[in-house]
C-alpha positions in Angstrom: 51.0 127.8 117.7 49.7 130.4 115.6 50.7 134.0 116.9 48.7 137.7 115.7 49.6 138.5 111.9 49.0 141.7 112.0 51.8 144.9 110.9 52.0 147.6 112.9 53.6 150.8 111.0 57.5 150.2 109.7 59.9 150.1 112.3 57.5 149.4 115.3 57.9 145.8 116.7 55.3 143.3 116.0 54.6 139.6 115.6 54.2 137.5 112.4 51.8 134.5 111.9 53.6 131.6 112.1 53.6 127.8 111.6 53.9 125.3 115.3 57.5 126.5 116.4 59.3 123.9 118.2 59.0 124.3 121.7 59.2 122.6 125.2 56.4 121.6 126.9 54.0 124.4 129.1 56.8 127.4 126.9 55.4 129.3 124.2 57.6 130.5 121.2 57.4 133.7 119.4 58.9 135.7 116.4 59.5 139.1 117.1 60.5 141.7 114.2 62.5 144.0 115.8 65.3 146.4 115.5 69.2 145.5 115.7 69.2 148.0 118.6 66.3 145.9 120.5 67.3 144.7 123.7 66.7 141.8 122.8 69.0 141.4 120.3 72.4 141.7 122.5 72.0 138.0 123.8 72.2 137.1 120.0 75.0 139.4 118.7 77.0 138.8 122.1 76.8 135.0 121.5 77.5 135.1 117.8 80.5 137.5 118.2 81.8 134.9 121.0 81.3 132.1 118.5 83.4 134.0 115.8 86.2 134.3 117.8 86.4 131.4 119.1 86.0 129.5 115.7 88.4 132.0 113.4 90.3 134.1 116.3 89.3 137.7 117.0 87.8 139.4 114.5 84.7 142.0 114.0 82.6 140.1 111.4 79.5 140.9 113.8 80.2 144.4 113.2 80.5 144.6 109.4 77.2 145.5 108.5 75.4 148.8 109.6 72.2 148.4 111.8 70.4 150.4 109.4 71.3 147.4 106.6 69.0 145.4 108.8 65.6 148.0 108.8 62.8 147.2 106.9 63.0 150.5 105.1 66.3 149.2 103.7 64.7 145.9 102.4 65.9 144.3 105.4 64.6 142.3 108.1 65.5 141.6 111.9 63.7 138.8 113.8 64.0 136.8 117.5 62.6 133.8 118.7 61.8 134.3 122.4 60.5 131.8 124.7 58.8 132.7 128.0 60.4 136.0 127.7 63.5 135.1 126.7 65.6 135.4 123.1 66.7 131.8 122.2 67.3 132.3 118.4 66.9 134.7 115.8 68.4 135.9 112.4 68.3 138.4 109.9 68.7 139.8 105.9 69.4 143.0 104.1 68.8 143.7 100.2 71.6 142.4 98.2 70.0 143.3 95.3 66.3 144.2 93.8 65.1 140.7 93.6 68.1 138.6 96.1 67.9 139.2 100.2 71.0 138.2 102.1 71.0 136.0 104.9 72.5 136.7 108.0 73.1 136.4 111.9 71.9 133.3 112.2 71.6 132.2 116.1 70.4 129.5 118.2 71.0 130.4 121.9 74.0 127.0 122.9 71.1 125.7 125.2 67.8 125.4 122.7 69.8 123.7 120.0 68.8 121.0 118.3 64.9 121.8 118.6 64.0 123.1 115.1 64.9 126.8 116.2 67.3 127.2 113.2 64.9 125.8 110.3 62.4 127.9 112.3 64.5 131.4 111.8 65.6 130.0 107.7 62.0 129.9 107.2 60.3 132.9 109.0 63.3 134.9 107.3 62.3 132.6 103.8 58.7 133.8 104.5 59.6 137.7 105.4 62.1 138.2 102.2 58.9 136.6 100.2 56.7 139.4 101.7 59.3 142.2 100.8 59.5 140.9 97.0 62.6 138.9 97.0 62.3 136.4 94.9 66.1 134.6 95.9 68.0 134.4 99.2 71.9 134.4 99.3 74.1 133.7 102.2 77.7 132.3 103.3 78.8 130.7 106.1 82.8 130.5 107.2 84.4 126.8 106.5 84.7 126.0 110.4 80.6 126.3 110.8 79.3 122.8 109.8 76.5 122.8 111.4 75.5 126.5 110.0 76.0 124.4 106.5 74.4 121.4 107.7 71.6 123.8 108.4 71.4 125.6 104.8 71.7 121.7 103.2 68.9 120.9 105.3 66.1 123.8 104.2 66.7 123.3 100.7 69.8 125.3 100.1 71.9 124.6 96.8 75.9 125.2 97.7 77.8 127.5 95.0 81.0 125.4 95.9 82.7 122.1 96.2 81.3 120.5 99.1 83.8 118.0 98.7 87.1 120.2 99.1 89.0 120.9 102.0 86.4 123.5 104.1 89.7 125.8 104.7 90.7 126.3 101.0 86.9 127.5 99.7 86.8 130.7 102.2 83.1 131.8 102.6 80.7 128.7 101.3 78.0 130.6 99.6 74.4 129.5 99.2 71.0 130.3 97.0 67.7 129.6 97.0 64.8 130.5 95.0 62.0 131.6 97.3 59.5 132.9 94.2 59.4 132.5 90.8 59.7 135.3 88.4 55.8 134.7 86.5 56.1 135.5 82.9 53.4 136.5 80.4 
């Protein structure tokens, strides 16, 4: 499925061009660029924050970053992957510095996974952060989210720790990747 390419001004919603998203048969797919304040965005951040919780206990890790992190204005980016109406994954980044974008919110809805969705959100964010000028993406996950590494491994994600310690004594398991290279001379 290929879906308009076109930009409206900063801040306003639109729709990127995109390579076939996984989907189910008669459903269409299709990334959204929207604000953290979008509707649409509360099934995502409610799940997440659920997930947290129930993985590391209660904690406000969904509310560490400001929304404004997240705009485009900020170097940032904010996406969803609805089907027939409905958010069913979605991420985000925000600048970490001038040339590295920082993954985060990461989200397949518990009942589309293991369709693509993920890669699908890694690469649209891959592709966005591109756009933007990044030429390297950063992110962590926590050590009781293997499939959130699994994920990273999987799109071509180099780990910056021991994959074979114990998950619990690393902390955060930090990833890179090079999205563009710097062209010299």
């Amino acid at each position: 499925m290929t879906v308009d390419s076109t930009r409206p001004a900063p801040g306003a919603e639109n729709i990127l061009r995109t390579t076939p998203l996984p989907r189910r048969t008669g459903t269409t797919v299709e990334v959204h660029h929207v604000a953290v304040r979008d509707p649409r965005v509360r099934p995502l951040l409610e799940d997440l924050h659920a997930e947290y919780n129930s993985r590391y206990g209660p904690n406000e890790e969904i509310n560490r970053y400001p929304d404004e992190r997240f705009a485009p204005e900020q170097g940032g980016a904010f996406l969803i992957l609805a089907e027939d109406g409905q958010t069913v994954a979605g991420g985000a980044f925000f600048r970490r510095d001038e040339e590295t974008a920082e993954l985060k919110r990461i989200w397949t809805h518990p009942d589309h996974r293991r369709r693509g969705l993920g890669v699908a959100v890694v690469r649209e964010l891959e592709r966005e952060a591109a756009r933007q000028g990044y030429r390297r993406i950063y992110l962590t996950t926590g050590p009781r989210q293997p499939e959130a590494a699994g994920l990273y491994l999987a799109t071509g994600y180099t780990p910056l720790y021991d994959q074979d310690a114990d998950p619990e004594t690393i902390g955060p398991h930090p990833f890179e990747k090079t999205i563009r290279e710097t062209r010299t001379g």
